[in-house]
N, C-alpha and C positions, 0 to 999 in steps of 0.2 A: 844288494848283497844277499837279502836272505832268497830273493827269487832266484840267485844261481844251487843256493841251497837245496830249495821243492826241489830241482832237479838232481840235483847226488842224489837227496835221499829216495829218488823214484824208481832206485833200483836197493829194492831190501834184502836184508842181507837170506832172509826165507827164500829168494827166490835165486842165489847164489848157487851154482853146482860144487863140488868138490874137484872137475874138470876147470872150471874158472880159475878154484884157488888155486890148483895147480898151476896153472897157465902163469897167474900174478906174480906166485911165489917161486917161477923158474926150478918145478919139479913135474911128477906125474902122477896122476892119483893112488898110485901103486907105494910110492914112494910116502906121500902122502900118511896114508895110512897104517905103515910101519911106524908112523907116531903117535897118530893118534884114529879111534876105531870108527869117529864120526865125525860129521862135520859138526851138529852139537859139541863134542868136545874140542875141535880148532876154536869153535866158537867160546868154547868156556874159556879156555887157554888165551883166548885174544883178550876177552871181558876180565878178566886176573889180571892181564900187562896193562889194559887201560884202566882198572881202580887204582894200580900203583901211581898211575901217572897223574890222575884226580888226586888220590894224595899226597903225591909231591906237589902238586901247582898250588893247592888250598895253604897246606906246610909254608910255601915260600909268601904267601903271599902276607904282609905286612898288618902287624897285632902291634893294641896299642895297650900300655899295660895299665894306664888311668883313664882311657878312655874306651871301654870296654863295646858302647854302642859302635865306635866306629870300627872297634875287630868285627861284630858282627857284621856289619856291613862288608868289610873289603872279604871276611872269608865268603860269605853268602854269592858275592858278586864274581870273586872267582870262581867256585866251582861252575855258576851257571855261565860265567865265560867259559870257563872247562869244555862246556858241552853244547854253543853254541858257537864254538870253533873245530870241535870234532864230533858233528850229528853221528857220523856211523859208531861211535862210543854209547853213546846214551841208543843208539837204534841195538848194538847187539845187545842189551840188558832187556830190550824188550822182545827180540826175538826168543831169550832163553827160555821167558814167562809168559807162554801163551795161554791161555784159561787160569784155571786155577792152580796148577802144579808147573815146577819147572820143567822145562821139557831138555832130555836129556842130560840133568845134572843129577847127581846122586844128592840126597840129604842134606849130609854132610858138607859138600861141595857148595851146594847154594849157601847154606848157613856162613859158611866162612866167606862167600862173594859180599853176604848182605853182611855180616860185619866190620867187611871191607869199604864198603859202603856210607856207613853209619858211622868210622871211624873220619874217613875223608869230611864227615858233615859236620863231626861231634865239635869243630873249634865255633861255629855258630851257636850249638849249646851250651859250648861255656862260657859263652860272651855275655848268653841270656841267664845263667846262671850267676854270672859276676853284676850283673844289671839288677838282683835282687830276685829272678824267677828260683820257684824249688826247682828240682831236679825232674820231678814231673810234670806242672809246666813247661819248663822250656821243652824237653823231649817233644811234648804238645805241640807249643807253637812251631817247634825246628820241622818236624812232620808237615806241617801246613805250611809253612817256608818250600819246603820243598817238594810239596803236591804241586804249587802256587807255578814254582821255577819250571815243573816238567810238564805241566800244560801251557804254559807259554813256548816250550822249546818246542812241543809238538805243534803247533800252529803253521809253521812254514810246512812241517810233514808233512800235516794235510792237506794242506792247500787254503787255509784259510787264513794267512799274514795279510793276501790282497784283500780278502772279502775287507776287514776291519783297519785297513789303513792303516797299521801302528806297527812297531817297530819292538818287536819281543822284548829285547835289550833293554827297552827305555820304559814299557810297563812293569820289567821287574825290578829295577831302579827305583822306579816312584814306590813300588811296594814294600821294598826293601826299607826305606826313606820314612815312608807313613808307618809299618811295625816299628820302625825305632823312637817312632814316636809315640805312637802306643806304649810302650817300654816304659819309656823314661817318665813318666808320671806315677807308675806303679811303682818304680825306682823311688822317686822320690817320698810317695806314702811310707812306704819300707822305713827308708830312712827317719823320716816324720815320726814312728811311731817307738823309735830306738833311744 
């Protein structure tokens, strides 16, 4: 599965014309662009429809109201299901941010993608908040939660799923799996000292 992956993603969306999207989209670049003035912007306008849809999947996905480890768990596991069933979603968030500034997004516009973002994530930080983390821990670990997830997703990108034999999916499982276990003993101190 993920080696039919490598290949989708070996056509990036940087290397995409405004002639192709045309072609996809059954218009013409002329037409095209009485919408929008780049392809950066088709691109931002496409990355806005796919955060909404990262936070409807994370939304639907099943919270447990006294077992709060296991919300963290199914939201963490959906969103990175999110995005290793639609690579070209997680590939256009990285086309927008090439170096250190967005490229072609205004401010504004990034600001409100990345709190689009942050919002789609934030049901793992409350899980890790209801788990007994402050507010700034969990932001902590949710951050490293999901450095963790988008360097796993990038692995088949590159081509290096074969180098190490393993199965994205099932290294962010286990790590998923081991942080809730990490969790739950500081959970417990918490309580311990109440």
């Amino acid at each position: 599965m993920w080696a039919r992956r490598e290949k989708v993603w070996a056509t990036r969306a940087s290397s995409v014309s405004i002639w192709e999207i045309a072609k996809r989209g059954c218009s013409t670049p002329g037409a095209i662009y009485s919408y929008c003035d780049s392809k950066e912007a088709i691109c931002s306008a496409l990355l806005a429809e796919s955060l909404e849809r990262l936070h409807h999947d994370v939304r639907q996905s099943s919270a447990f109201t006294t077992q709060p480890e296991r919300t963290q768990a199914n939201k963490a596991q959906s969103w990175f299901g999110f995005y290793a069933r639609n690579p070209r979603d997680l590939e256009l968030g990285f086309y927008l941010v090439q170096g250190l500034a967005p490229r072609g997004l205004t401010s504004e516009f990034n600001q409100q993608l990345a709190r689009r973002l942050h919002d789609a994530l934030r049901p793992c930080e409350d899980a890790m908040q209801a788990l007994g983390l402050s507010p700034e821990a969990a932001l902590r670990v949710n951050t490293a939660l999901f450095a963790h997830g988008v360097g796993l997703l990038l692995l088949p990108y590159t081509g290096r799923t074969c180098m190490f034999d393993q199965s994205p999916e099932a290294l962010f499982q286990t790590y998923v799996s081991q942080l809730v276990e990490r969790l739950l003993p500081s959970v417990q101190t918490h309580f311990d000292k109440l």
